[in-house]
N, CA, C and O atoms as a GROMACS GRO file, in nm:
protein
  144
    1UNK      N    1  -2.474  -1.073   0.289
    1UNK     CA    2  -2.453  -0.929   0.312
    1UNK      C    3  -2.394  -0.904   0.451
    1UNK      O    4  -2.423  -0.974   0.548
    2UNK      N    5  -2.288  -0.772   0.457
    2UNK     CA    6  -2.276  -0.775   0.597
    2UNK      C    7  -2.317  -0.684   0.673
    2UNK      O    8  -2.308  -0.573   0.620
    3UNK      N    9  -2.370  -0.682   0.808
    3UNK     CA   10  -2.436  -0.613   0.888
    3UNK      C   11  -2.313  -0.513   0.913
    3UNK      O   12  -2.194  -0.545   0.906
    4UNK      N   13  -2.375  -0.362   0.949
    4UNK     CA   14  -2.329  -0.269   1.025
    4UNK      C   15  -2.193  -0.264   1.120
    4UNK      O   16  -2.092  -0.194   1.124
    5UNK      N   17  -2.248  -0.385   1.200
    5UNK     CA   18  -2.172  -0.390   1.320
    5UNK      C   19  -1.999  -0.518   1.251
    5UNK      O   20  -1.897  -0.544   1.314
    6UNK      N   21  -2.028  -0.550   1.153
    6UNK     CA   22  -1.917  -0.644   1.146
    6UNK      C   23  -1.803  -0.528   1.020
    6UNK      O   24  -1.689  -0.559   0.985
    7UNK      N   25  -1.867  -0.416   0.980
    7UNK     CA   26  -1.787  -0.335   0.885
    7UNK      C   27  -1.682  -0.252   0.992
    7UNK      O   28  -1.560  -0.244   0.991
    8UNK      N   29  -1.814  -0.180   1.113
    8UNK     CA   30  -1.716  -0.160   1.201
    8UNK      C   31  -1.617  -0.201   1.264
    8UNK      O   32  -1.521  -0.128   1.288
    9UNK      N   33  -1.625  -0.331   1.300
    9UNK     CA   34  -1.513  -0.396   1.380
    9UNK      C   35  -1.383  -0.424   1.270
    9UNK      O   36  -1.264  -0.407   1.295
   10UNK      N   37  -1.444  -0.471   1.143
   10UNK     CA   38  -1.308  -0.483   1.062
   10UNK      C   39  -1.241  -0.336   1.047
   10UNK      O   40  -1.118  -0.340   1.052
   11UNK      N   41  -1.284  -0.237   1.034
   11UNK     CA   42  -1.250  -0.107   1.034
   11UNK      C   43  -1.158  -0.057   1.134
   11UNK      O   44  -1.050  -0.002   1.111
   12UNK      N   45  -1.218  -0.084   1.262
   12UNK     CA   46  -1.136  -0.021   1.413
   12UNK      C   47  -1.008  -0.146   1.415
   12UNK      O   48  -0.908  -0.135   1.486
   13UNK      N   49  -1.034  -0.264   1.325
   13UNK     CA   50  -0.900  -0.386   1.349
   13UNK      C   51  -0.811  -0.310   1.228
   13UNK      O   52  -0.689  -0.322   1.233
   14UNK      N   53  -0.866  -0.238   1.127
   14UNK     CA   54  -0.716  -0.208   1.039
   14UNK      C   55  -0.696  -0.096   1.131
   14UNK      O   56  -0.580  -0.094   1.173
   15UNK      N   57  -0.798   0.032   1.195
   15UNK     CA   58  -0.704   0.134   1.222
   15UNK      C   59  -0.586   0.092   1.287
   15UNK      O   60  -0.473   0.131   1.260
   16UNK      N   61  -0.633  -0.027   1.417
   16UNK     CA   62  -0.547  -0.069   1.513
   16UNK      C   63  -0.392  -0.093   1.426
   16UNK      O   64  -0.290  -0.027   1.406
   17UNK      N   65  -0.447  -0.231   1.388
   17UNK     CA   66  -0.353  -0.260   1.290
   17UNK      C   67  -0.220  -0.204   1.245
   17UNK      O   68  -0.104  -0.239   1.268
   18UNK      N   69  -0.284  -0.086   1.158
   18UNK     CA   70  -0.164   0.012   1.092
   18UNK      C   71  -0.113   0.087   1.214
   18UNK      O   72   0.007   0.117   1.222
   19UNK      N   73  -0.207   0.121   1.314
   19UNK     CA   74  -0.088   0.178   1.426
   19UNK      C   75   0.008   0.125   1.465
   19UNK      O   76   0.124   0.168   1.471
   20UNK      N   77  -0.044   0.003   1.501
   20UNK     CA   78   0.096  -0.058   1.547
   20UNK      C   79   0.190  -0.109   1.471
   20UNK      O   80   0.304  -0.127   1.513
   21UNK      N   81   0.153  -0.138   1.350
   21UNK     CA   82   0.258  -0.157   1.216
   21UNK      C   83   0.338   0.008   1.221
   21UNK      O   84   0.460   0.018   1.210
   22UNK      N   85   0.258   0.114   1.236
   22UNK     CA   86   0.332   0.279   1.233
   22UNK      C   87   0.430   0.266   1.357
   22UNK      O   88   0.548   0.298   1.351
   23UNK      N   89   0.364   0.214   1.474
   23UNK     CA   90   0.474   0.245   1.580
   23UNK      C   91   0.601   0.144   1.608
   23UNK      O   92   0.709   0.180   1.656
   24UNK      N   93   0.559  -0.019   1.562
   24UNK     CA   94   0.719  -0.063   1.576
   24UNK      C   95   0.738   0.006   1.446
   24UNK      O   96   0.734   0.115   1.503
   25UNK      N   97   0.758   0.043   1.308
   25UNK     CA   98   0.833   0.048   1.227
   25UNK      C   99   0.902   0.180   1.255
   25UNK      O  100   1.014   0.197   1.208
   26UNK      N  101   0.831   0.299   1.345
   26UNK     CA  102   0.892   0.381   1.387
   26UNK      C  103   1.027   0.374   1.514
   26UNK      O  104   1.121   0.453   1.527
   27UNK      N  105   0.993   0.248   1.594
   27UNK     CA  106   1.026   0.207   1.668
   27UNK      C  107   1.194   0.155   1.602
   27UNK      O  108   1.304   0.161   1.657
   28UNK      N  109   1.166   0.117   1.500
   28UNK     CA  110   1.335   0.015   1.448
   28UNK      C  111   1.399   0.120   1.351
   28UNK      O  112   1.507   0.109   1.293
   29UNK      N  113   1.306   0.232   1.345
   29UNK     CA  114   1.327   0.309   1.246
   29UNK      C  115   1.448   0.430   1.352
   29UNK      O  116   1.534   0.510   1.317
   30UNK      N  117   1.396   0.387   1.490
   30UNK     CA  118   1.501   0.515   1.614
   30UNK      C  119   1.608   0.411   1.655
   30UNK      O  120   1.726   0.441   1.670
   31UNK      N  121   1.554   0.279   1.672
   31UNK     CA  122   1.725   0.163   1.686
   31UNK      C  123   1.817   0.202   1.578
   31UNK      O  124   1.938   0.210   1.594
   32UNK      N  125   1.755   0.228   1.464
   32UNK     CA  126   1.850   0.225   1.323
   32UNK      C  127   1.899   0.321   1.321
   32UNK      O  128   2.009   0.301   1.268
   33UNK      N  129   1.888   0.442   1.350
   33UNK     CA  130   1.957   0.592   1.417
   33UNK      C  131   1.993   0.593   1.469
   33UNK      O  132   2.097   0.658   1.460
   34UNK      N  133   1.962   0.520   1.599
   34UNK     CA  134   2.048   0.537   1.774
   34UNK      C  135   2.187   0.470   1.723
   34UNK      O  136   2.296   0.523   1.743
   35UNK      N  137   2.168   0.338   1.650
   35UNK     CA  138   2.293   0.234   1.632
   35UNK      C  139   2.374   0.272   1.546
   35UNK      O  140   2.468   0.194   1.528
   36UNK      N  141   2.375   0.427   1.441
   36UNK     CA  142   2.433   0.479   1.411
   36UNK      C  143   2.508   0.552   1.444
   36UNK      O  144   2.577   0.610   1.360
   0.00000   0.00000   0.00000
């Protein structure tokens, strides 16, 4: 079973996660505009 404290940490690692998957893809998403 898993304790409390190990649901949290996997939790705050996807929010992280998808942010920074949100911000480079936003990131190549303004190169791909600018280079237009």
């Amino acid at each position: 079973m898993f304790n409390g404290k190990v649901i949290v940490k996997i939790f705050l690692f996807n929010i992280y996660f998808v942010k920074n998957l949100a911000s480079m893809f936003h990131f190549t998403l303004d190169k791909e505009v600018a280079g237009k």
